[in-house]
C-alpha positions as CSV (number, residue, x, y, z in Angstrom):
1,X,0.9,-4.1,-11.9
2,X,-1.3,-6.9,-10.5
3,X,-3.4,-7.3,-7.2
4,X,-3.6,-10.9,-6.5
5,X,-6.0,-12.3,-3.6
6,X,-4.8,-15.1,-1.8
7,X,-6.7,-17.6,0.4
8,X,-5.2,-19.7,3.4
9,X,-3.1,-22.4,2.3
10,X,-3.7,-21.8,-1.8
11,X,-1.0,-21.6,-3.9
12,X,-1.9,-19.6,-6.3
13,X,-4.0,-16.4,-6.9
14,X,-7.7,-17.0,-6.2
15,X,-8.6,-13.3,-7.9
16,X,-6.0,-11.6,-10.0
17,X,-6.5,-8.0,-11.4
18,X,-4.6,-5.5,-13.0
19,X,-3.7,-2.6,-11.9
20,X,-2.5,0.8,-12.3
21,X,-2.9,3.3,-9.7
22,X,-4.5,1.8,-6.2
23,X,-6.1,3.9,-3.7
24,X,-5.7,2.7,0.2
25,X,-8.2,4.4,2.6
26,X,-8.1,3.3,5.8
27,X,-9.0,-0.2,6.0
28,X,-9.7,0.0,2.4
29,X,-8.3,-0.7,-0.6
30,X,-10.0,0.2,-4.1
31,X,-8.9,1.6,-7.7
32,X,-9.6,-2.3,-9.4
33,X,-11.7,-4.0,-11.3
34,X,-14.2,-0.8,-11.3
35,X,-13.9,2.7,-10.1
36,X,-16.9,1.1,-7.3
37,X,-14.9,-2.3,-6.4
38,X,-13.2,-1.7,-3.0
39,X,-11.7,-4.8,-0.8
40,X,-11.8,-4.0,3.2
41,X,-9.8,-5.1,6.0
42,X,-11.5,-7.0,9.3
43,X,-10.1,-9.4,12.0
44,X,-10.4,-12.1,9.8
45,X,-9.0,-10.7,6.8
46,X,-9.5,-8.9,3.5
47,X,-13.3,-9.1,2.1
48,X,-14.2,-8.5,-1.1
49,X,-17.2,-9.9,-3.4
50,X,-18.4,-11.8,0.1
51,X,-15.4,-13.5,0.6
52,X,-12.5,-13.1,3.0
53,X,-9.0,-13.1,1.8
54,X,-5.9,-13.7,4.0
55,X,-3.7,-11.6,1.9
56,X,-3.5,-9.1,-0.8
57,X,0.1,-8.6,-2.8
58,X,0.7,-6.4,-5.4
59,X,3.6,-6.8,-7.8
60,X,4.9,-5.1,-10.8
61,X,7.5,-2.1,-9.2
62,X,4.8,0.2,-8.2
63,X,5.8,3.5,-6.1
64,X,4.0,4.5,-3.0
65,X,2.7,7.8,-3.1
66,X,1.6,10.0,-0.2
67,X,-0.5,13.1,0.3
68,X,-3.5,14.4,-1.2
69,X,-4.4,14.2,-4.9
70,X,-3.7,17.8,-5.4
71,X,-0.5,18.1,-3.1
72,X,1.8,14.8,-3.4
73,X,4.3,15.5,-1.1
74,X,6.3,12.0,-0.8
75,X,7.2,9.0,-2.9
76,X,8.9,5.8,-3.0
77,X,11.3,3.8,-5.1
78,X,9.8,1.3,-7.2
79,X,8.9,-1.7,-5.5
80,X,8.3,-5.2,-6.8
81,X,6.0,-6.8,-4.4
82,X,3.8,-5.1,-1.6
83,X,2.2,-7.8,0.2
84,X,-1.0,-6.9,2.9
85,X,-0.9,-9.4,5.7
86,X,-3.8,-9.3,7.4
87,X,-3.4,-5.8,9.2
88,X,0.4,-5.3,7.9
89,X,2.3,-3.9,5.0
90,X,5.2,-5.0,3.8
91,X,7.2,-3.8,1.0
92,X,9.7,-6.8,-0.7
93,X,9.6,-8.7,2.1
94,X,10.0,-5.7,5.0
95,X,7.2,-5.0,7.0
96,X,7.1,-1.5,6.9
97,X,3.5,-0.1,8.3
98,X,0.5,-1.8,10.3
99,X,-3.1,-0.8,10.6
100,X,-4.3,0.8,13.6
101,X,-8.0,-0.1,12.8
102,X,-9.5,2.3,15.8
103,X,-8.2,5.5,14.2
104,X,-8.1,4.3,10.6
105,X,-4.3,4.8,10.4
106,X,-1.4,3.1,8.8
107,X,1.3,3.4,11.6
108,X,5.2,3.2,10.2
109,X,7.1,0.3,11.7
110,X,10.6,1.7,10.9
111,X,9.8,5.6,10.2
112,X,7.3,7.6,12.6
113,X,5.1,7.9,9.9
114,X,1.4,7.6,10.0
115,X,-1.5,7.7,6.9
116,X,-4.8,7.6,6.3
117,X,-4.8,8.0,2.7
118,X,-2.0,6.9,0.2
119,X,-1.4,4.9,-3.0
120,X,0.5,2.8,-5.6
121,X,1.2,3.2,-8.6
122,X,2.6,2.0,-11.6
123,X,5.4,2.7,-13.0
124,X,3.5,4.3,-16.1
125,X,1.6,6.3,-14.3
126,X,4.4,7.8,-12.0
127,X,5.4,10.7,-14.6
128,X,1.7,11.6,-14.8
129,X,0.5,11.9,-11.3
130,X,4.0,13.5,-10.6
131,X,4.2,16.0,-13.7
132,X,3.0,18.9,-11.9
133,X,4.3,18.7,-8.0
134,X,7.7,18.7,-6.8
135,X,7.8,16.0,-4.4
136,X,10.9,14.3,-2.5
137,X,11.8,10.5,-2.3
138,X,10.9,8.6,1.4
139,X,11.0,5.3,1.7
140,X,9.6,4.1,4.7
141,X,11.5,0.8,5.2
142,X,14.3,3.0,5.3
143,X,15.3,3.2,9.5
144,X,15.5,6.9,10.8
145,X,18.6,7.3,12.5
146,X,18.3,7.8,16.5
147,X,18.4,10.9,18.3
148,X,21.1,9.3,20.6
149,X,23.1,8.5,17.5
150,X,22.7,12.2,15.9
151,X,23.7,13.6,19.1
């Protein structure tokens, strides 16, 4: 995978990194460049090395994974592009969670989901993060059905 940082009106990659296995926390984002390099979200964007960033986009079909490092209990299909928006997630092209910067959450747009700490990660690494917990597929751009509808 890559993590590309993009400035305001720049065509191209101003940083460019690869990647295997990203950690988000909060407003932050780290797991590149060295196990101490971490980019962090404010009003005016992402900041990392004393400069601001207006987006972040990872491509490469990386899964999301949620839950703690010991107990994954969720993960997503591949996906090819995850693109960080200022405060907002999107997944190829869907926004799918936003930041809530008060409580340090990311807040699910189309599933009532809510984390603090997730990541993505390559496909390589998928089987050996998995290998020893059981964990079931969620996508979160995937719309959860309303109650009206169920009923």
């Amino acid at each position: 995978m890559k993590l590309n940082f993009f400035q305001e009106r720049s065509a191209g990659p101003a940083l460019s990194f690869g990647v295997s296995d990203l950690r988000i926390l909060g407003a932050e984002i780290s797991g590149f460049m060295s196990s101490r390099a971490v980019a962090r979200y404010s009003d005016k964007g992402w900041h990392y090395a004393g400069r601001c960033y207006a987006a972040l986009v990872v491509t490469g079909g990386g899964s999301l994974l949620f839950g703690t490092r010991h107990t994954l209990t969720f993960m997503s299909d591949p996906i090819e592009h995850f693109y960080f928006l200022g405060a907002c997630l999107s997944a190829n092209g869907v926004a799918i969670a936003k930041l809530d910067r008060q409580s340090h959450l990311w807040c699910g747009l189309e599933r009532p989901m809510w984390c603090h700490s997730w990541r993505i990660v390559s496909p390589a690494g998928v089987p050996v993060v998995t290998a020893v917990d059981r964990i079931a597929r969620l996508n979160p751009w995937d719309r959860v059905p309303s109650i009206d509808a169920v009923a």
